[in-house]
PyMOL commands that place a pseudoatom at each C-alpha (Angstrom):
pseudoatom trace, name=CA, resn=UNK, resi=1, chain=A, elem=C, hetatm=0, pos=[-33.786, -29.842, 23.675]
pseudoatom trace, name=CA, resn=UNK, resi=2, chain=A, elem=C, hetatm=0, pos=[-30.210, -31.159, 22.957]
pseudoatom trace, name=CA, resn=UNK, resi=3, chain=A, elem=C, hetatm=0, pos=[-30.852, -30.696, 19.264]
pseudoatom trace, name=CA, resn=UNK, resi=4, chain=A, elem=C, hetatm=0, pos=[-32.242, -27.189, 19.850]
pseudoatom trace, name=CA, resn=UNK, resi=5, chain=A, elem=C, hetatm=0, pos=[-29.249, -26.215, 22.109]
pseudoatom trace, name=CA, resn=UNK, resi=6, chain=A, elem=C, hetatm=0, pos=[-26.530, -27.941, 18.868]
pseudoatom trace, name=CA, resn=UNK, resi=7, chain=A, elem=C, hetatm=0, pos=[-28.111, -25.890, 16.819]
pseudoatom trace, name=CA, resn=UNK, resi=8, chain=A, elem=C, hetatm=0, pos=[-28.053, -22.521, 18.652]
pseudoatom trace, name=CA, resn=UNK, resi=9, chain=A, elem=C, hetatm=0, pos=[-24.737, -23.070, 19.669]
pseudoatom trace, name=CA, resn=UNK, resi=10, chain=A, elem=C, hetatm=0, pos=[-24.022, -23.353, 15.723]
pseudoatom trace, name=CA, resn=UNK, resi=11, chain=A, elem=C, hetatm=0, pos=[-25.482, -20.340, 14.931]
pseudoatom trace, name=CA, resn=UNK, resi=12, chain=A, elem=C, hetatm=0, pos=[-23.609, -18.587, 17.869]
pseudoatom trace, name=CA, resn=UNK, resi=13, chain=A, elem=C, hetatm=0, pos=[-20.104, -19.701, 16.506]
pseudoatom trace, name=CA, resn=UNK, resi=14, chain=A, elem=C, hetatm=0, pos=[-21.533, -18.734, 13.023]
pseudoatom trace, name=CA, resn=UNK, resi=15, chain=A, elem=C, hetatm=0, pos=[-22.479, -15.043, 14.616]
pseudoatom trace, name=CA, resn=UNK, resi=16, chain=A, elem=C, hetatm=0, pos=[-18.636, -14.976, 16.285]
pseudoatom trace, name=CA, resn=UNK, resi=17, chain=A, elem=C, hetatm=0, pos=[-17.420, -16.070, 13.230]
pseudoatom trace, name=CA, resn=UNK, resi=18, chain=A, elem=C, hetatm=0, pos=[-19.180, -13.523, 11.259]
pseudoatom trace, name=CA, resn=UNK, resi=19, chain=A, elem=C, hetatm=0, pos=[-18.176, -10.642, 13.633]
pseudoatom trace, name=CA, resn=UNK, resi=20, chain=A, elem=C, hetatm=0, pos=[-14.930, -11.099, 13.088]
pseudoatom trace, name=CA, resn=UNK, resi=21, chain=A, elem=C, hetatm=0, pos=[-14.880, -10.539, 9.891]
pseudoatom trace, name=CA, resn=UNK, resi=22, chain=A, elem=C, hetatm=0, pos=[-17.006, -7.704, 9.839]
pseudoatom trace, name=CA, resn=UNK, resi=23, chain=A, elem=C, hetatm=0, pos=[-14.224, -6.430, 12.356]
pseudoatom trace, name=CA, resn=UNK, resi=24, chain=A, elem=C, hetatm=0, pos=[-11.691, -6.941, 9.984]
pseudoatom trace, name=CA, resn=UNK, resi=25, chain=A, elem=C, hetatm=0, pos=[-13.678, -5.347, 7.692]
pseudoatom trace, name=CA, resn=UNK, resi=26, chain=A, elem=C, hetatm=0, pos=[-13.942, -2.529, 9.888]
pseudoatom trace, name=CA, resn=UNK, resi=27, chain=A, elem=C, hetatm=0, pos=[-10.732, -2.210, 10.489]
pseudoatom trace, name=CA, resn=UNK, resi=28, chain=A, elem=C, hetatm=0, pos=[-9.501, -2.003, 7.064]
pseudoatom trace, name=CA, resn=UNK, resi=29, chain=A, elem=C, hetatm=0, pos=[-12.705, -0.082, 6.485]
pseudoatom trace, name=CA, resn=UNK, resi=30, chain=A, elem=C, hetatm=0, pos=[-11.057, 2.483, 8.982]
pseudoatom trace, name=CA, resn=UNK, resi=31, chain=A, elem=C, hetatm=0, pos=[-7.681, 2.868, 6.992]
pseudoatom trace, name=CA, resn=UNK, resi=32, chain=A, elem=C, hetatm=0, pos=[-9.441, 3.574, 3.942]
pseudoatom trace, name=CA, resn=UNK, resi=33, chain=A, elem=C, hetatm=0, pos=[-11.521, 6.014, 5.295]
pseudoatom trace, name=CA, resn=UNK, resi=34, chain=A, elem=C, hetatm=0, pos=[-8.097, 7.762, 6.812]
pseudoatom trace, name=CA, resn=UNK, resi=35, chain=A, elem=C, hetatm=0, pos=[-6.790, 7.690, 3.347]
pseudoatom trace, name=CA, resn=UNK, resi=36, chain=A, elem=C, hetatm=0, pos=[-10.502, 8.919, 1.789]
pseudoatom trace, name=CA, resn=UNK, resi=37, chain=A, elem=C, hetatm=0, pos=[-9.886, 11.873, 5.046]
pseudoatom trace, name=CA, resn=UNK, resi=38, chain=A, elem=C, hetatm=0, pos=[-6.570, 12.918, 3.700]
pseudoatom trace, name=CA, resn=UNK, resi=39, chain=A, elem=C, hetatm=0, pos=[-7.992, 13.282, -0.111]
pseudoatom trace, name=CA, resn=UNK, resi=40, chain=A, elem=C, hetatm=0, pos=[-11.027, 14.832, 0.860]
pseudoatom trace, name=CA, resn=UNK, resi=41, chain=A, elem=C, hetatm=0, pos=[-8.712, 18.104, 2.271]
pseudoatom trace, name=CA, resn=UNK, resi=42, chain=A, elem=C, hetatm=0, pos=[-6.790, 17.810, -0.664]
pseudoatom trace, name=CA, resn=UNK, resi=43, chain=A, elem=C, hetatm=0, pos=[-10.380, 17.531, -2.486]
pseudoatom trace, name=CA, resn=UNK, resi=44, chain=A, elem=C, hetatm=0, pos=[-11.569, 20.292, -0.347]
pseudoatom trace, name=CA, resn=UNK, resi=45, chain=A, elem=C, hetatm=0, pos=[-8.366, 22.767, -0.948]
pseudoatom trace, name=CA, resn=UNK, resi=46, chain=A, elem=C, hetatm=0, pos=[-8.686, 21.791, -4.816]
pseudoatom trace, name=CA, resn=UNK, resi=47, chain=A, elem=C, hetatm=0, pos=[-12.585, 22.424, -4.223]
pseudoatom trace, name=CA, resn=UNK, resi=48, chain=A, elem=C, hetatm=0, pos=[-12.440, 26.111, -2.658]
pseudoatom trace, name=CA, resn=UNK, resi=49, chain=A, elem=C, hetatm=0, pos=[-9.425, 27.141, -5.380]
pseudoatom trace, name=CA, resn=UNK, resi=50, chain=A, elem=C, hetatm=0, pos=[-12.549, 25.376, -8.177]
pseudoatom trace, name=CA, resn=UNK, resi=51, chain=A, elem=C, hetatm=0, pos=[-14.720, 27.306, -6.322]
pseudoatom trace, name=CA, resn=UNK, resi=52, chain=A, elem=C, hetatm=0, pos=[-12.958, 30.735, -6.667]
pseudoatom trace, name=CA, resn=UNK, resi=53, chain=A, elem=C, hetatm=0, pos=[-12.426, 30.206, -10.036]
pseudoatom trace, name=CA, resn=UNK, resi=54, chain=A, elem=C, hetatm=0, pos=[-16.056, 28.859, -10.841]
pseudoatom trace, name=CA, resn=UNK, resi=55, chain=A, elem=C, hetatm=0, pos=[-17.396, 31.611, -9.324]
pseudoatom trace, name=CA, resn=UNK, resi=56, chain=A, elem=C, hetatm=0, pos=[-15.504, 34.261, -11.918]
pseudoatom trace, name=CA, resn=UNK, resi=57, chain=A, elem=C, hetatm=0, pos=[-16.785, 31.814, -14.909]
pseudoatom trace, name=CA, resn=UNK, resi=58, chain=A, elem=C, hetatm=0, pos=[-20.099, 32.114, -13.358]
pseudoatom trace, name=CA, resn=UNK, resi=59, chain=A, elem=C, hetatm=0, pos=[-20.388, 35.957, -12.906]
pseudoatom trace, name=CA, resn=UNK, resi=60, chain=A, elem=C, hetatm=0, pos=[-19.207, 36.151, -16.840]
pseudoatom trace, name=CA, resn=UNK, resi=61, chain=A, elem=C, hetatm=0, pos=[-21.626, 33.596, -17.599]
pseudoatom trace, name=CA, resn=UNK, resi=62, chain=A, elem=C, hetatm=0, pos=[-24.348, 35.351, -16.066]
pseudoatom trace, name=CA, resn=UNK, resi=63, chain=A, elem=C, hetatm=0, pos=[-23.110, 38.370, -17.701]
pseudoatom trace, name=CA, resn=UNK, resi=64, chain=A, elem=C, hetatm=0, pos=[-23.079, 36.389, -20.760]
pseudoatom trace, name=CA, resn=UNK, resi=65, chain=A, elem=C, hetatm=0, pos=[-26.595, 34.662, -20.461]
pseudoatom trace, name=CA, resn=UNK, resi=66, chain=A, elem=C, hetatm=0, pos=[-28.034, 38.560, -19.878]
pseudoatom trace, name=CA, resn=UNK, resi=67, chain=A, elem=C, hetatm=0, pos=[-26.497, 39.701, -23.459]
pseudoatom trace, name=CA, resn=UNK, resi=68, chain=A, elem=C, hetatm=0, pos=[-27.751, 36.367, -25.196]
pseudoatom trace, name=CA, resn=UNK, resi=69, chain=A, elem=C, hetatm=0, pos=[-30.736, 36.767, -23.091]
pseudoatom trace, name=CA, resn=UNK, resi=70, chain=A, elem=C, hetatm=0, pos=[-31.744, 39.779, -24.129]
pseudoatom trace, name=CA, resn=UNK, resi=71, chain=A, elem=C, hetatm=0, pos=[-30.599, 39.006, -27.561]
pseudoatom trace, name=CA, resn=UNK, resi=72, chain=A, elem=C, hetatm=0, pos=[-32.975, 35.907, -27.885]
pseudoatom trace, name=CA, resn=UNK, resi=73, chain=A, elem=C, hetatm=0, pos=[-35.843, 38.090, -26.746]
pseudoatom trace, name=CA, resn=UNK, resi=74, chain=A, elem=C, hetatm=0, pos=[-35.536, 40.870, -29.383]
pseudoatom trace, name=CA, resn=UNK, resi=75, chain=A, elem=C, hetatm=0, pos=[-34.387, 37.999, -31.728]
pseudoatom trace, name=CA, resn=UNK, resi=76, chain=A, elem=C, hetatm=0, pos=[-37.924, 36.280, -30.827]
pseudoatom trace, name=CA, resn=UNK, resi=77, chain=A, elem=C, hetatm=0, pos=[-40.172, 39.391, -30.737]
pseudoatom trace, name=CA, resn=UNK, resi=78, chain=A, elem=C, hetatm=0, pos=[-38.719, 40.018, -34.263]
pseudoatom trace, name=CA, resn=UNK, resi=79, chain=A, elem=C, hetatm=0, pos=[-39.625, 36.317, -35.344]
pseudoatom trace, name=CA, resn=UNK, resi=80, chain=A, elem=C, hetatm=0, pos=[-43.238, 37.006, -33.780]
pseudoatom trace, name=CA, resn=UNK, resi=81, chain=A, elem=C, hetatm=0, pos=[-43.741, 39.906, -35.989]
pseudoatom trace, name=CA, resn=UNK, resi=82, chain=A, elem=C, hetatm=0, pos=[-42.323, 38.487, -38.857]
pseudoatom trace, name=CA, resn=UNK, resi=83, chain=A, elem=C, hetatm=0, pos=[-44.610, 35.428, -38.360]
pseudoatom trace, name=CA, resn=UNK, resi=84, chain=A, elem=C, hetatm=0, pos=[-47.594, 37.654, -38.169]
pseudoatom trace, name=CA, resn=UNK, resi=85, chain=A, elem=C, hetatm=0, pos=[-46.848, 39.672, -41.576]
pseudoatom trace, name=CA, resn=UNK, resi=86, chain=A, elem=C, hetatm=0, pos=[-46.127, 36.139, -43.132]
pseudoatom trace, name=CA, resn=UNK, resi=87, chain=A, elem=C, hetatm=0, pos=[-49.292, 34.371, -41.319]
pseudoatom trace, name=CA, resn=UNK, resi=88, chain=A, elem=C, hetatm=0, pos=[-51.668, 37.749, -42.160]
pseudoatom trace, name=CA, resn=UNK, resi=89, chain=A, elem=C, hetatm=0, pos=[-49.768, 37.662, -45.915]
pseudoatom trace, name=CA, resn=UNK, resi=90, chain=A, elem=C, hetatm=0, pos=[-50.342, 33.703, -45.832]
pseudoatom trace, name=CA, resn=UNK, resi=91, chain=A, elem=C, hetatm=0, pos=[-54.194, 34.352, -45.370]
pseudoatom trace, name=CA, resn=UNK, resi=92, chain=A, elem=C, hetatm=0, pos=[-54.749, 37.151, -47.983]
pseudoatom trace, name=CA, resn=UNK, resi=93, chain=A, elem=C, hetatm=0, pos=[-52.724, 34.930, -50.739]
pseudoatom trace, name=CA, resn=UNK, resi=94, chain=A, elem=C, hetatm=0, pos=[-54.540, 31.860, -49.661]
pseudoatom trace, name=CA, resn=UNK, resi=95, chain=A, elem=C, hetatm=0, pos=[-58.048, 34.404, -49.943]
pseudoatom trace, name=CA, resn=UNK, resi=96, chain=A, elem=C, hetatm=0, pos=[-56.603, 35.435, -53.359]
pseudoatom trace, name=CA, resn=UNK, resi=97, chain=A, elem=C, hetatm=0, pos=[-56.000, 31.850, -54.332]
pseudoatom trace, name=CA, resn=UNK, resi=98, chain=A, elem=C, hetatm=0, pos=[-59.155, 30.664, -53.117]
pseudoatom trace, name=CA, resn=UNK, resi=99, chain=A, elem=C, hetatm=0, pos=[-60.634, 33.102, -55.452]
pseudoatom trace, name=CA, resn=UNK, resi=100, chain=A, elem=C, hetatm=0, pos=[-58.830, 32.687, -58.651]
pseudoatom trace, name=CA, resn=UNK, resi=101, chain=A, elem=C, hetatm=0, pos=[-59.049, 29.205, -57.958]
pseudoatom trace, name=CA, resn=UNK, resi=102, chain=A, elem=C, hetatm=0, pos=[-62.894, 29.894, -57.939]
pseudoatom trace, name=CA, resn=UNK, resi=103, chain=A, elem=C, hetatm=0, pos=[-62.626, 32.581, -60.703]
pseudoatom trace, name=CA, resn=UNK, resi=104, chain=A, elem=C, hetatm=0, pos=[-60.631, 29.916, -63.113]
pseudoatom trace, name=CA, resn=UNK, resi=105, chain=A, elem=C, hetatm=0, pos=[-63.626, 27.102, -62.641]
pseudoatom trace, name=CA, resn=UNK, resi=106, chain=A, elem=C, hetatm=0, pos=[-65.822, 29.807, -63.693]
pseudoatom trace, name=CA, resn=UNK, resi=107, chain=A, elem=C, hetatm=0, pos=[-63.917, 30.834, -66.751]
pseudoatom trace, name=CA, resn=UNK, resi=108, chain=A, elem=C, hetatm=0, pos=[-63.322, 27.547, -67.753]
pseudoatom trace, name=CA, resn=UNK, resi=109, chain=A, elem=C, hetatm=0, pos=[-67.631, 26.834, -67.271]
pseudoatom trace, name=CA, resn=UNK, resi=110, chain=A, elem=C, hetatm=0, pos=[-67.713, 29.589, -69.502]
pseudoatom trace, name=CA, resn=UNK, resi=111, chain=A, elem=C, hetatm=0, pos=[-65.065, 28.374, -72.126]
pseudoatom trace, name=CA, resn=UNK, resi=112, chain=A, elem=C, hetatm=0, pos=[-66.639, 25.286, -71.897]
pseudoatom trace, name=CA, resn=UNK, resi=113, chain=A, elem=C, hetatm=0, pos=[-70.051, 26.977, -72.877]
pseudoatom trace, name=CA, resn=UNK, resi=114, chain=A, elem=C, hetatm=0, pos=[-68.688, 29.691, -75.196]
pseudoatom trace, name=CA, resn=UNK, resi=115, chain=A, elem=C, hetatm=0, pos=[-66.317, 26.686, -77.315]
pseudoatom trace, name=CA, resn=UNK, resi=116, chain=A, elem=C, hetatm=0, pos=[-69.873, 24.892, -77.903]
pseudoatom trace, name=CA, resn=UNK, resi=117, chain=A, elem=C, hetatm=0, pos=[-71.926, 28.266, -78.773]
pseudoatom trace, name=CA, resn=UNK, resi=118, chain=A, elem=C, hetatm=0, pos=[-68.930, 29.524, -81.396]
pseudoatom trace, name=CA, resn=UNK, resi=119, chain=A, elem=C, hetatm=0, pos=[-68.926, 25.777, -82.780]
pseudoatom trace, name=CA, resn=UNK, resi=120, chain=A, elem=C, hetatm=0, pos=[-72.610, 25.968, -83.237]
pseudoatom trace, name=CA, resn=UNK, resi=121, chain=A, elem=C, hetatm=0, pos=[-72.004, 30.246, -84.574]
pseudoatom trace, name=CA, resn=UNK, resi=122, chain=A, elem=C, hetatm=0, pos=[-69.073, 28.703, -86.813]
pseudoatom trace, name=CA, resn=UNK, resi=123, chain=A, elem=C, hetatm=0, pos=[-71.430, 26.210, -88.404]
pseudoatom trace, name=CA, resn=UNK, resi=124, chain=A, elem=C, hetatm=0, pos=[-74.001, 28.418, -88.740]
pseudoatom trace, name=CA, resn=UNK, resi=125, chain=A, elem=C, hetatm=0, pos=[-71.683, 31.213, -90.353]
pseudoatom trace, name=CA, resn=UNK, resi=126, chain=A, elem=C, hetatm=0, pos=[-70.256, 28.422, -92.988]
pseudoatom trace, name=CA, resn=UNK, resi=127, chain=A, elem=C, hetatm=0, pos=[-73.616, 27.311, -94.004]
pseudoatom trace, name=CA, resn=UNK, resi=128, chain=A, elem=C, hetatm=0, pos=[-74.934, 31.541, -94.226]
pseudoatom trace, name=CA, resn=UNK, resi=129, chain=A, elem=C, hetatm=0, pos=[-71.354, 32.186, -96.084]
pseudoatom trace, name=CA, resn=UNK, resi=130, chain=A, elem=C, hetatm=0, pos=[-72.208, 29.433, -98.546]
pseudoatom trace, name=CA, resn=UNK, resi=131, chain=A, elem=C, hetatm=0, pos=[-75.582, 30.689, -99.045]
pseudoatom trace, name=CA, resn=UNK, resi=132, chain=A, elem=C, hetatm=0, pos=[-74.461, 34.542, -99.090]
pseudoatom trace, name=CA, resn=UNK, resi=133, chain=A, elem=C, hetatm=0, pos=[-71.255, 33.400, -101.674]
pseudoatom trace, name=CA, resn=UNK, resi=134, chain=A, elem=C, hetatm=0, pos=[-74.205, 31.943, -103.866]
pseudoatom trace, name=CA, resn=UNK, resi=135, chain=A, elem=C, hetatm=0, pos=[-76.335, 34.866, -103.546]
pseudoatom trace, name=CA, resn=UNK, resi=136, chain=A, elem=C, hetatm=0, pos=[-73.147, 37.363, -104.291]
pseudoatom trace, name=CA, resn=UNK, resi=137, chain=A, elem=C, hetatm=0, pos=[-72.556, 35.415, -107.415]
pseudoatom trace, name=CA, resn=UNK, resi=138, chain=A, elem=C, hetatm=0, pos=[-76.177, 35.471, -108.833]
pseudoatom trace, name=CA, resn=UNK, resi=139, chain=A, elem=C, hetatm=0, pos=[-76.041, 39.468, -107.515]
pseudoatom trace, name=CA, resn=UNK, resi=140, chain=A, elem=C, hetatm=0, pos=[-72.775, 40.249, -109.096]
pseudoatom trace, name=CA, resn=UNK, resi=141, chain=A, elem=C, hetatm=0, pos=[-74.253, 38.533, -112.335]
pseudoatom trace, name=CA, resn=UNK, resi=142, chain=A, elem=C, hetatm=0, pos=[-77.456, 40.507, -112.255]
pseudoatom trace, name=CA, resn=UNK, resi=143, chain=A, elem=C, hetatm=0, pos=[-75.130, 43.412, -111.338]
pseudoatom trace, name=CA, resn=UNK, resi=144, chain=A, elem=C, hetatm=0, pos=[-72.695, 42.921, -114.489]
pseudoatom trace, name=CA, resn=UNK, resi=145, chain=A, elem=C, hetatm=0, pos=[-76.035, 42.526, -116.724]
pseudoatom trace, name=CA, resn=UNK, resi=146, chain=A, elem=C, hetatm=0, pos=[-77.342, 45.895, -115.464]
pseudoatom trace, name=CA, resn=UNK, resi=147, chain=A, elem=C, hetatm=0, pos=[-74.110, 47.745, -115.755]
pseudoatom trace, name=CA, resn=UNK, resi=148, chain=A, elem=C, hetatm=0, pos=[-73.969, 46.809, -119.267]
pseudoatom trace, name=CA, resn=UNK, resi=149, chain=A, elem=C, hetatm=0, pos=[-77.703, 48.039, -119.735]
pseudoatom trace, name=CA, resn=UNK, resi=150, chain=A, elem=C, hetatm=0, pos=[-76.878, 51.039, -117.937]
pseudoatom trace, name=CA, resn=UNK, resi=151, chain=A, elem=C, hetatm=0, pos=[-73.905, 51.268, -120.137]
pseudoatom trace, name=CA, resn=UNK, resi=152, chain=A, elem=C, hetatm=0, pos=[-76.054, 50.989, -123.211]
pseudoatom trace, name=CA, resn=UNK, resi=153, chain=A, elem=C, hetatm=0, pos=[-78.027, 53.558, -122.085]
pseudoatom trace, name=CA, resn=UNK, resi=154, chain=A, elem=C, hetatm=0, pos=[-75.727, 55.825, -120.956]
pseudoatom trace, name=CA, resn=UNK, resi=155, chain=A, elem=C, hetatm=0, pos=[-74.280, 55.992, -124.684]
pseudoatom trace, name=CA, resn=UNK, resi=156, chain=A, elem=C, hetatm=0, pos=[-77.503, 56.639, -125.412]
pseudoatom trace, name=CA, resn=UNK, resi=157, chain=A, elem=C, hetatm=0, pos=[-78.110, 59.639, -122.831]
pseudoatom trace, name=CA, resn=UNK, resi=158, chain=A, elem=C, hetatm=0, pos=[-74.818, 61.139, -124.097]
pseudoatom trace, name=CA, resn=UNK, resi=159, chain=A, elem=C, hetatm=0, pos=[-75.386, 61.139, -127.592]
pseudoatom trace, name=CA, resn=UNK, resi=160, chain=A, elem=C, hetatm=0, pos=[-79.000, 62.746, -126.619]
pseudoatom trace, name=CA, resn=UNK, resi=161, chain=A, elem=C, hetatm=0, pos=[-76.928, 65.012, -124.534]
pseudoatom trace, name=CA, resn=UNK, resi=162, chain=A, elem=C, hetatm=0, pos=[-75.448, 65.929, -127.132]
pseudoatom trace, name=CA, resn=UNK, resi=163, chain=A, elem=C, hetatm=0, pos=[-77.847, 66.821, -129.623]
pseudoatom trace, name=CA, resn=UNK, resi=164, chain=A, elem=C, hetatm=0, pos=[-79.855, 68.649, -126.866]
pseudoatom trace, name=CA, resn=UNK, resi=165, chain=A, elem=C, hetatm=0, pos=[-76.998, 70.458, -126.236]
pseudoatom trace, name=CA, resn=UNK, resi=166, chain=A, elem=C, hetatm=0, pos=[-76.272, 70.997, -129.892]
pseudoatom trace, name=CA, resn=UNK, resi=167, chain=A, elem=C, hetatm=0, pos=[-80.367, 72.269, -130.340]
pseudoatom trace, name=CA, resn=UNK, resi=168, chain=A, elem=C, hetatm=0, pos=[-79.566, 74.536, -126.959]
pseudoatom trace, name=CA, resn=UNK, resi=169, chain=A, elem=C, hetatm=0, pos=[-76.563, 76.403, -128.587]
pseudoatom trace, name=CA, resn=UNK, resi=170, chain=A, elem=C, hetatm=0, pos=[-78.665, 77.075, -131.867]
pseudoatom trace, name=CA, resn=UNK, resi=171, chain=A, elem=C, hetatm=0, pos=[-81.328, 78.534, -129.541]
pseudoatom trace, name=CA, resn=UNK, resi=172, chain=A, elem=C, hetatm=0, pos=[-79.226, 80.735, -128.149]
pseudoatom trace, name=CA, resn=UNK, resi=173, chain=A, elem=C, hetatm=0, pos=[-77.968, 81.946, -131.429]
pseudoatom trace, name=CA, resn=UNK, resi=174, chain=A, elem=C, hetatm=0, pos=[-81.391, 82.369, -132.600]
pseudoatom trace, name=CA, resn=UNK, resi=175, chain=A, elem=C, hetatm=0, pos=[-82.051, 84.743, -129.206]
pseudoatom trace, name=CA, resn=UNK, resi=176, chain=A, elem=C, hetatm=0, pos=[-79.406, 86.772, -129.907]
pseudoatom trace, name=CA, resn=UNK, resi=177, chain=A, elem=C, hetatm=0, pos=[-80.321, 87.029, -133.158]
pseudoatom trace, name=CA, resn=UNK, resi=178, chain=A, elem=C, hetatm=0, pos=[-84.235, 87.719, -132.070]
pseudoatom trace, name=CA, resn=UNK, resi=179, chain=A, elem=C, hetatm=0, pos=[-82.469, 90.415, -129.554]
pseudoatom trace, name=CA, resn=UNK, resi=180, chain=A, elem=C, hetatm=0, pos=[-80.286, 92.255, -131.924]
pseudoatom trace, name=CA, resn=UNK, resi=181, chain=A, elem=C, hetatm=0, pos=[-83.575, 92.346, -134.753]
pseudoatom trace, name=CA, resn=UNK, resi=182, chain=A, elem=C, hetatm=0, pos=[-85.521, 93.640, -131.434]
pseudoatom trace, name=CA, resn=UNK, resi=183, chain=A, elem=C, hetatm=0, pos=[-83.222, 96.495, -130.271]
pseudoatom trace, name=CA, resn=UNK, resi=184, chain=A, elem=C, hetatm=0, pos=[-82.672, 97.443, -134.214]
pseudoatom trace, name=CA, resn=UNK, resi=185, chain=A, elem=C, hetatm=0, pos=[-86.600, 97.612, -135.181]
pseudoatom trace, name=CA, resn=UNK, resi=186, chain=A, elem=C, hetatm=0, pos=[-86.894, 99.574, -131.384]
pseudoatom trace, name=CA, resn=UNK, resi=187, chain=A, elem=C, hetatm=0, pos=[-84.466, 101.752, -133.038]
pseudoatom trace, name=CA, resn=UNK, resi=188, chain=A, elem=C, hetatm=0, pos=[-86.238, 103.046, -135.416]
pseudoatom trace, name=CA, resn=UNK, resi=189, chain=A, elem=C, hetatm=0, pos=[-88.770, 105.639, -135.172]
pseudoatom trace, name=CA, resn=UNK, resi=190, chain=A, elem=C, hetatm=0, pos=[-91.441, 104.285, -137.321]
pseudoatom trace, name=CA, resn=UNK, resi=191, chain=A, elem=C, hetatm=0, pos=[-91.637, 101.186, -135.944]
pseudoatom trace, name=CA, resn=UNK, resi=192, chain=A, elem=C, hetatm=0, pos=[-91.826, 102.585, -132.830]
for i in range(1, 192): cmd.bond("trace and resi %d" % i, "trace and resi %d" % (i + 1))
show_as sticks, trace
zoom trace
């Protein structure tokens, strides 16, 4: 029991001693807050003048926000429609590439297969031009041979011509001759 009354009466003198300083601390506590009173209406006087003045900046700002408001929207419809023309022109080119993209596999498929049939044509057409370049030299030979015969006998045919033509005139003389004898023995009356 005496122990347990020591050591209450230890912690009393500890609580004593501890309320006096938080008196003290009070106290000074108190003067600061005086001092914190007396800024605060300067504070407050500052405050309402801030306040006036905010309140101005505000209203323009408001004013302000309307304008830039208003602005932005107009601003952002504009960017909407823009970005649909560019997303509906993004679409068709990406359509259009997707089909010449399709349309140059198929062309080159088809050069592919056309470069192997003209290589095939092309060997094919040397091999036919050899053949034909042989044949046109045995035909121009046989050629040359008959225009020389024909040659030959186209001498021939003119210098026929021209005794046929020769015989012709002399027939014709002799007619005329025949005709004249004719019309003079129809002249005369005995013959007649």
């Amino acid at each position: 029991g005496g122990f347990l009354y020591h050591h209450l009466q230890q912690k009393v003198r500890n609580a004593e001693a501890l309320a006096q300083k938080y008196k003290q601390q009070q106290e000074a506590l108190s003067a600061q807050l005086q001092v914190v009173y007396e800024h605060r209406s300067r504070l407050e006087r500052s405050l309402q003048k801030e306040r006036g003045e905010h309140k101005k900046t505000k209203e323009d700002f408001l004013v302000y926000k309307l304008e830039a408001q208003e602005a932005l929207n107009k601003e952002k419809q504009d960017s909407m429609n823009r970005y649909g023309a560019l997303s509906s022109q993004h679409k068709i080119l990406k359509n259009q590439h997707d089909d010449v993209k399709k349309q140059l596999l198929d062309l080159q498929l088809q050069h592919n297969s056309l470069k192997l049939e003209h290589r095939k044509a092309l060997e094919s057409h040397s091999q036919k031009y050899v053949q034909l370049q042989q044949e046109k030299d045995s035909e121009v030979s046989s050629l040359q041979d008959t225009v020389f015969k024909l040659r030959e006998e186209s001498k021939l045919l003119r210098k026929a011509h021209q005794e046929v033509h020769s015989q012709l005139l002399n027939a014709q003389a002799q007619m005329e001759e025949f005709r004249q004898l004719k019309e003079a023995l129809q002249k005369m009356p005995g013959f007649r």
